[in-house]
VOMAR-955043 format. One record per residue (C-alpha): residue number from 1; residue in three letters; x, y, z. Coordinates in pm, 1 decimal. Example, Ala and Ser with C-alpha at 12.3 -4.5 7.8 and 13.67 -1.06 7.14 Angstrom:
<rs>
n, res, xx, yy, zz
1, ALA, 1230.0, -450.0, 780.0
2, SER, 1367.0, -106.0, 714.0
</rs>
This chain:
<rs>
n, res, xx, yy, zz
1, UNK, 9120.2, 6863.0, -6090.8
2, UNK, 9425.9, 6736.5, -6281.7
3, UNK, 9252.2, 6397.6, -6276.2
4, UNK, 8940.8, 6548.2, -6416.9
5, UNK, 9113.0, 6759.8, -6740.5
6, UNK, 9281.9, 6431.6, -6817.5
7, UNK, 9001.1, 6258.9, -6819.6
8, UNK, 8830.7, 6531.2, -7030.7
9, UNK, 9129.4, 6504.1, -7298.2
10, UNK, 9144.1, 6169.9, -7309.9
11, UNK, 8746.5, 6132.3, -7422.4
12, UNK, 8778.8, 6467.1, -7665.9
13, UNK, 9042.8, 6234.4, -7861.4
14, UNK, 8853.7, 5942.1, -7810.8
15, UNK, 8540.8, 6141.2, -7980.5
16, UNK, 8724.7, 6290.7, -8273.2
17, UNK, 8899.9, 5927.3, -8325.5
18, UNK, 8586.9, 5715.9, -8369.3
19, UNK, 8467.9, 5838.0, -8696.2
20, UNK, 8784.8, 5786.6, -8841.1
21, UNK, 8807.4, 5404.2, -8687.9
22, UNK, 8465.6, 5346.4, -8747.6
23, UNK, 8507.6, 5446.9, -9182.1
24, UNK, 8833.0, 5234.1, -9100.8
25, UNK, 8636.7, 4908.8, -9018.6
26, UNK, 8353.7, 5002.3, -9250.1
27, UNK, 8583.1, 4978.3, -9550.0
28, UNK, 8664.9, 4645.6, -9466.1
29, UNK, 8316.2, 4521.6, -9432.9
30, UNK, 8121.9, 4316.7, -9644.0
31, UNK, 7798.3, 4419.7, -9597.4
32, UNK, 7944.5, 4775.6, -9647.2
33, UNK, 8079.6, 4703.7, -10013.0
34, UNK, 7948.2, 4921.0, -10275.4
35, UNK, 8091.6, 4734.9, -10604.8
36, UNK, 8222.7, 4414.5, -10697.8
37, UNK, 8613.6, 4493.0, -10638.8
38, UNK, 8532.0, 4615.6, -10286.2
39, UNK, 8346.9, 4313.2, -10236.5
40, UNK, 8670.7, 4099.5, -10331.1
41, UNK, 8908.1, 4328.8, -10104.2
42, UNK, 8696.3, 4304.1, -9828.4
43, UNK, 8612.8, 3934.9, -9825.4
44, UNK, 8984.6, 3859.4, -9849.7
45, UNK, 9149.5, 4068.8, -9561.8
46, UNK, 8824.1, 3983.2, -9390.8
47, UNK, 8918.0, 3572.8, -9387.3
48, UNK, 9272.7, 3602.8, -9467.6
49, UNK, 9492.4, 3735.2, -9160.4
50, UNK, 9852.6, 3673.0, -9241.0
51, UNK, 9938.4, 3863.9, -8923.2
52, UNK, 9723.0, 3618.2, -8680.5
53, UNK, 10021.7, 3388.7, -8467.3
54, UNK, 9903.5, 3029.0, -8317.8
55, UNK, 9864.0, 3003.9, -7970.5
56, UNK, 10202.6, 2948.3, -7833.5
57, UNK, 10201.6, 2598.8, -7685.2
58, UNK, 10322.1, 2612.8, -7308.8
59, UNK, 10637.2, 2523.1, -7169.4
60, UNK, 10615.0, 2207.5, -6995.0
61, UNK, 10915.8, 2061.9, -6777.7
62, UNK, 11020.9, 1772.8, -6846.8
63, UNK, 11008.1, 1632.2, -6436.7
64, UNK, 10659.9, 1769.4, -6393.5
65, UNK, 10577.6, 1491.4, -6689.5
66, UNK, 10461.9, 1156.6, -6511.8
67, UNK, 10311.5, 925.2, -6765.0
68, UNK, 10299.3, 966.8, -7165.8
69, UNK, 10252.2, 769.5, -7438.8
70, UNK, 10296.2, 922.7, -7852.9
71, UNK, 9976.2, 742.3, -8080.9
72, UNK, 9945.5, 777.6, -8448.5
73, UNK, 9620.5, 832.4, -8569.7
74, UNK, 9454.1, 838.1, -8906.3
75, UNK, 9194.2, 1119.2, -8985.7
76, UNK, 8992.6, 1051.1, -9290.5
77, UNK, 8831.6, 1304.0, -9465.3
78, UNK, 8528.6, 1105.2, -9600.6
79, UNK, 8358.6, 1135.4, -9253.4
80, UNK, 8125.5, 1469.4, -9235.7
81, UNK, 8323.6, 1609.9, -8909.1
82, UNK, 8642.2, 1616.2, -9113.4
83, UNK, 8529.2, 1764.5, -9412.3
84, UNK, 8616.7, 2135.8, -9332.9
85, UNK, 8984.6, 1980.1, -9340.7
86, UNK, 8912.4, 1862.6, -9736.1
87, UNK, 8739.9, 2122.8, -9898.5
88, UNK, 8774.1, 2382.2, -10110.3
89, UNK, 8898.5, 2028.7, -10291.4
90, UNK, 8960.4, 2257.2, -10582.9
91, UNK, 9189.5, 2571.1, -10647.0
92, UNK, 8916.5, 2804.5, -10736.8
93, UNK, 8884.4, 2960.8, -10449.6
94, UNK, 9265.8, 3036.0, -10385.7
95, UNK, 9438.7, 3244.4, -10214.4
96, UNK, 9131.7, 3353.3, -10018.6
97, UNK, 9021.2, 2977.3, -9904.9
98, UNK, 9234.4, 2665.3, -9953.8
99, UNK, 9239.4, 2331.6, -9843.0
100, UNK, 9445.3, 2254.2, -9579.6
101, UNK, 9665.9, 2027.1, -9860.2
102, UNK, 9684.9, 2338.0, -10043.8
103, UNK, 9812.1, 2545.1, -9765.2
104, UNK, 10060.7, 2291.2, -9690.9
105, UNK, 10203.4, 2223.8, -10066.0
106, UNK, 10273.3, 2568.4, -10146.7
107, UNK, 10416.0, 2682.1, -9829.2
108, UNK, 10674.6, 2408.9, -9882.0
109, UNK, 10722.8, 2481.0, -10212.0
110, UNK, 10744.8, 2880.4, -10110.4
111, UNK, 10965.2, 2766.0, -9829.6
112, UNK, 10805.8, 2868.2, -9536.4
113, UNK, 10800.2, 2512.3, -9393.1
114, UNK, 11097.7, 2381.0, -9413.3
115, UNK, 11083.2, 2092.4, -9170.8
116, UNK, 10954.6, 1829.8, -9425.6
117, UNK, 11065.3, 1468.2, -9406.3
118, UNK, 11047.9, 1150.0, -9547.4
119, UNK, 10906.0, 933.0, -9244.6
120, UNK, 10708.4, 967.7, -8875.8
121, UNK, 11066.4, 951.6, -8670.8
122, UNK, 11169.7, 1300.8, -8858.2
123, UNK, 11518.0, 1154.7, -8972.8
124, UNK, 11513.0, 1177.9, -9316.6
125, UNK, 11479.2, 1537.8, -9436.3
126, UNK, 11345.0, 1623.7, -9748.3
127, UNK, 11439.6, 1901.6, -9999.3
128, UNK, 11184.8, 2113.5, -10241.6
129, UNK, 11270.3, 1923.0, -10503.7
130, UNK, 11227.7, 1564.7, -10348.2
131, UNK, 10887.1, 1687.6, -10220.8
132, UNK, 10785.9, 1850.6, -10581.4
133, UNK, 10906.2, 1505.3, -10764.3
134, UNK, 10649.6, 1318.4, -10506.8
135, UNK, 10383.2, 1560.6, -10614.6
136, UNK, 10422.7, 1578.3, -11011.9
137, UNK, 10589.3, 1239.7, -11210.5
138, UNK, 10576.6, 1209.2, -11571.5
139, UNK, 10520.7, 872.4, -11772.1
140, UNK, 10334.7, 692.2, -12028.3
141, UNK, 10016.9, 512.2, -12046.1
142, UNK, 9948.7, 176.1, -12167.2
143, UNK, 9886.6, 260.7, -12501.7
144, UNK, 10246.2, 387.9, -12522.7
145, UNK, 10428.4, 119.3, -12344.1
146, UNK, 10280.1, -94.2, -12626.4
147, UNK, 10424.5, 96.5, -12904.3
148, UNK, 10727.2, 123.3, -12755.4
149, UNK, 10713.1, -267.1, -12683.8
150, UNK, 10662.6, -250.6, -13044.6
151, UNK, 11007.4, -59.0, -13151.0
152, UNK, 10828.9, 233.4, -13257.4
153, UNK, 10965.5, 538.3, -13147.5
154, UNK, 10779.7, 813.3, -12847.4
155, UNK, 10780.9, 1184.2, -12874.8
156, UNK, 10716.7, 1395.0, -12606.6
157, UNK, 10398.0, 1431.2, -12720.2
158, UNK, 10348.3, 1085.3, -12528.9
159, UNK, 10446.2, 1147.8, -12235.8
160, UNK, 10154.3, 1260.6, -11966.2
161, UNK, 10233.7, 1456.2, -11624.4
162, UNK, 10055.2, 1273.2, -11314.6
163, UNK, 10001.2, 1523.5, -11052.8
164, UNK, 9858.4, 1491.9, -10697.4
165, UNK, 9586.1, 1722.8, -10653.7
166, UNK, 9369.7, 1804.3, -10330.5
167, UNK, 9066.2, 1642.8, -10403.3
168, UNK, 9338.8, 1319.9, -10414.8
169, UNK, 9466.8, 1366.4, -10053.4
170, UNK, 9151.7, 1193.7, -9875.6
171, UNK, 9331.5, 1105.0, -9564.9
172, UNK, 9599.4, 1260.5, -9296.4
173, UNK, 9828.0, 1057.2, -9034.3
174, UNK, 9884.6, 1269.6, -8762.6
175, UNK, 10168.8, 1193.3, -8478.5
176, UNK, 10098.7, 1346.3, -8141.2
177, UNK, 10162.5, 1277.5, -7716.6
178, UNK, 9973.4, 1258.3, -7454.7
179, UNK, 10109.9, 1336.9, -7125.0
180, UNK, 9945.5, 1391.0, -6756.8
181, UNK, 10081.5, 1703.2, -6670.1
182, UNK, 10139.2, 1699.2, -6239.0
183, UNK, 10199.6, 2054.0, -6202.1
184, UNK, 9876.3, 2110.6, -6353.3
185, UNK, 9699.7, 1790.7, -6301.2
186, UNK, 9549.5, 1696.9, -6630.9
187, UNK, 9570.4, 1520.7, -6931.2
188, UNK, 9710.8, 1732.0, -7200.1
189, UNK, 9798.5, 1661.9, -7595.3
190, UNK, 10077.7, 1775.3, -7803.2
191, UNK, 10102.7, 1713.5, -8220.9
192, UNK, 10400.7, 1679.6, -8365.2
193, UNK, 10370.1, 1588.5, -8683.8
194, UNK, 10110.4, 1526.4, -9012.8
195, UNK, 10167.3, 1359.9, -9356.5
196, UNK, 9924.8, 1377.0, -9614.8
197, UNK, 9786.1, 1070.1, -9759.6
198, UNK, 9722.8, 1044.2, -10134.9
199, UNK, 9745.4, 794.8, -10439.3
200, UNK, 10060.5, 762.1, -10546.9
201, UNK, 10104.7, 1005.0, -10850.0
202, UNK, 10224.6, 751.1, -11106.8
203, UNK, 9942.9, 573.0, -11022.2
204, UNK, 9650.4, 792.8, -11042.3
205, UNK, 9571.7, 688.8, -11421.0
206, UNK, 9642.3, 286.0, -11355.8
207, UNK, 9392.2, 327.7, -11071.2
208, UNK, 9630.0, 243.6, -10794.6
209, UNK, 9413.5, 319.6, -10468.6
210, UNK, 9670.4, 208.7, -10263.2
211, UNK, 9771.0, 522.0, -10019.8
212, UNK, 10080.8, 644.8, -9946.9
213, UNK, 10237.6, 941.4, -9750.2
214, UNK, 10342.1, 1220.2, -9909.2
215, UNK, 10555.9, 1372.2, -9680.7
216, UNK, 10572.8, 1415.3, -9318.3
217, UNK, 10577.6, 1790.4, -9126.7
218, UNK, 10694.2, 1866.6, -8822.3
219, UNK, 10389.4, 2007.3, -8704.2
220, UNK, 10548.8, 2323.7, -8511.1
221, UNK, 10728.8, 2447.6, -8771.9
222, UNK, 10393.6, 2447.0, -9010.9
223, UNK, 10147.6, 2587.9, -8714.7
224, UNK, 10209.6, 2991.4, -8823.5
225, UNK, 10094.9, 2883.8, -9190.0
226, UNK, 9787.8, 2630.5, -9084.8
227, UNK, 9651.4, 2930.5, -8841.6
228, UNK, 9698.4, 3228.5, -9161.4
229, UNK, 9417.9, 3018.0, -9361.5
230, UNK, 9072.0, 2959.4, -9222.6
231, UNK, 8880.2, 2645.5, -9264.1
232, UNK, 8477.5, 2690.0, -9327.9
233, UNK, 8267.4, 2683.4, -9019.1
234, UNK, 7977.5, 2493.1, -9077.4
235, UNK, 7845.0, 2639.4, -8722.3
236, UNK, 7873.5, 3004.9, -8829.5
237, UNK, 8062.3, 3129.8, -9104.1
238, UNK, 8104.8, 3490.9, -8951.2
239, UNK, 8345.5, 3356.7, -8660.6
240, UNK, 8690.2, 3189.6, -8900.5
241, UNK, 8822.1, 2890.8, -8749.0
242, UNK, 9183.2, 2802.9, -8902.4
243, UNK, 9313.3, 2499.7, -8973.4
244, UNK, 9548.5, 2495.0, -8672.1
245, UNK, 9224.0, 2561.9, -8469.2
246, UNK, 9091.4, 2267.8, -8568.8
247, UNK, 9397.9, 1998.7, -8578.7
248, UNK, 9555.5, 2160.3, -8175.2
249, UNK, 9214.5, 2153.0, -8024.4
250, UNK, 9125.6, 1799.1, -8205.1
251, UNK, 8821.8, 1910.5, -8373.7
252, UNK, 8815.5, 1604.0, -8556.6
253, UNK, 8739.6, 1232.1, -8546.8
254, UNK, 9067.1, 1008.8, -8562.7
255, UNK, 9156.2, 649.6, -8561.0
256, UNK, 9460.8, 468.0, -8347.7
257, UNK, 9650.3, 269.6, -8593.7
258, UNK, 9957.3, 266.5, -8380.7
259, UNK, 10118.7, 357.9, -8050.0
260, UNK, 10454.3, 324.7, -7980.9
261, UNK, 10536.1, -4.3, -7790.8
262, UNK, 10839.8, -229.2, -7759.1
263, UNK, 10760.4, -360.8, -8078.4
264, UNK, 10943.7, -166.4, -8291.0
265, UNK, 10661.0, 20.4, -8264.0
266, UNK, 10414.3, -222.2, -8455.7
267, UNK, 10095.4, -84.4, -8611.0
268, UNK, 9757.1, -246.8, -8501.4
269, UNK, 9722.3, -435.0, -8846.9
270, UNK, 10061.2, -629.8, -8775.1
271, UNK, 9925.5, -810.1, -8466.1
272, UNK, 9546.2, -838.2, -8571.3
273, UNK, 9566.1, -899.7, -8962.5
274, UNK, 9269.3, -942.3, -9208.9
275, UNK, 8976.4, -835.5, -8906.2
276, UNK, 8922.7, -509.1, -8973.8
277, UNK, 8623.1, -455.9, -8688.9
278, UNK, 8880.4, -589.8, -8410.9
279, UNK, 9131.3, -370.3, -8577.1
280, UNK, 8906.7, -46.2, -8478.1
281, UNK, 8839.8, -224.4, -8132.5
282, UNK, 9170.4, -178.9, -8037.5
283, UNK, 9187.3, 156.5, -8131.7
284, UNK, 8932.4, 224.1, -7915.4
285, UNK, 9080.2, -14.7, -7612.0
286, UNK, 9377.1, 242.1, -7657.0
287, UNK, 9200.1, 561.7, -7623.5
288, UNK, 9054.2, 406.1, -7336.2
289, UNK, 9339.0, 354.5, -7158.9
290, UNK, 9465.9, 729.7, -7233.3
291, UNK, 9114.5, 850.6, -7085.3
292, UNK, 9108.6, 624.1, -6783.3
293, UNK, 9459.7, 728.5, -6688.1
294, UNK, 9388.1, 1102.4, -6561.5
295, UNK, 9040.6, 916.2, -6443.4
296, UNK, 9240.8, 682.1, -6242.1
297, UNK, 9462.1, 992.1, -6049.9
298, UNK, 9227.1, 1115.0, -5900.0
299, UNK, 9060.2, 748.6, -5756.7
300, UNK, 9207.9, 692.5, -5408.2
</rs>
């Protein structure tokens, strides 16, 4: 009887609750808006969730690693399956949809990631300011070097701010492991860093396409950020995908440029100069070998 009175409560609650949580998620609805500003409101705590957390990644000890290797990969954002990771290339659609550059630069610059550094071996650290100098340099354009080749004398007036913006970053370097995992048996991955790739911003009026990094993350401490902002899924735009959806479950198409070896860790182009196709060949040769090793366990 006792069992049956609880049970009783328990749905009379349940029954006087669900008008209240249905208004609840009603008023957060889209298709439930009934002017303009509730459209706004909704859309935004709709696709942004500041309280989401990434997936923690499992704890893995260190004896139940048998093999591993760490490639660096490039991931360039002119190929269709990466664009999600490029656009919104502008800022017009901030803070409700960024691009992944965008979510990046102003949580460093907001300092909520702080692991920032100046190369792939995460030795150099690098402060706000270093990283807003690489973003935003001031010079002078021809025109101006010639008058002051000239004696005459600049104003500020002359002086023009280059600035990297995120249609510029067209390309990401990404650092990551692969490991066979024996307690579990299978080939896992682990990212541990990603550096933005841009024109240089001095350069970006002299039409310098050469491509440097901006900065290099340590890819754990930037995961809570990368999972608050969602990229646009091109499969269905009702279920949000975030950025750190994308990058941990490699949602995207890569390409080897290096793997550490006893080399000094060499990249591809130092051993196979000027031939571009064998240069991608031995990308491939190395993901090969990374998928043929768990193939190869279980071969008796």
């Amino acid at each position: 009887m006792a069992m049956k009175e609880l049970f009783f409560t328990t749905w009379c609650i349940a029954l006087c609750l669900s008008p209240h949580i249905h208004a609840q998620s009603r008023s957060v609805s889209i298709l439930n808006a009934t002017t303009p500003t509730e459209y706004h409101e909704s859309y935004s705590s709709s696709i942004t969730d500041t309280s989401n957390v990434p997936v923690k990644y499992p704890y893995t000890e260190p004896r139940d690693v048998m093999w591993s290797v760490i490639v660096y990969e490039t991931i360039d954002l002119d190929q269709k399956v990466n664009l999600p990771l490029y656009f919104p290339s502008d800022e017009k659609m901030a803070p409700v949809r960024k691009s992944m550059f965008a979510v990046l630069k102003d949580a460093i610059m907001e300092g909520r990631i702080t692991q920032v550094y100046d190369d792939e071996y995460f030795k150099n650290p690098l402060s706000t300011n270093e990283v807003s100098s690489r973003l935003e340099m001031k010079g002078i354009d021809q025109y101006a070097m010639d008058r002051l080749a000239d004696g005459e004398t600049l104003t500020a007036a002359d002086t023009i701010t280059y600035s990297v913006t995120p249609d510029m970053v067209t390309q990401y370097r990404i650092k990551g492991m692969w490991y066979f995992d024996k307690r579990h048996s299978e080939l896992r991955y682990r990212l541990l860093g990603i550096a933005p790739y841009s024109r240089d911003a001095s350069g970006v009026k002299a039409g310098d396409d050469d491509m440097v990094a901006l900065f290099w993350i340590w890819y754990p401490d930037a995961r809570k950020e990368l999972d608050s902002y969602p990229a646009f899924n091109p499969s269905n735009a009702a279920q949000n995908i975030s950025y750190d959806d994308i990058l941990t479950a490699r949602r995207f198409s890569s390409i080897i440029y290096k793997e550490e070896n006893m080399y000094a860790d060499r990249a591809i182009e130092d051993y196979l100069r000027a031939n571009a196709l064998f240069q991608l060949r031995e990308g491939e040769r190395i993901k090969e070998m990374i998928r043929a090793f768990e193939m190869n366990m279980w071969v008796y």
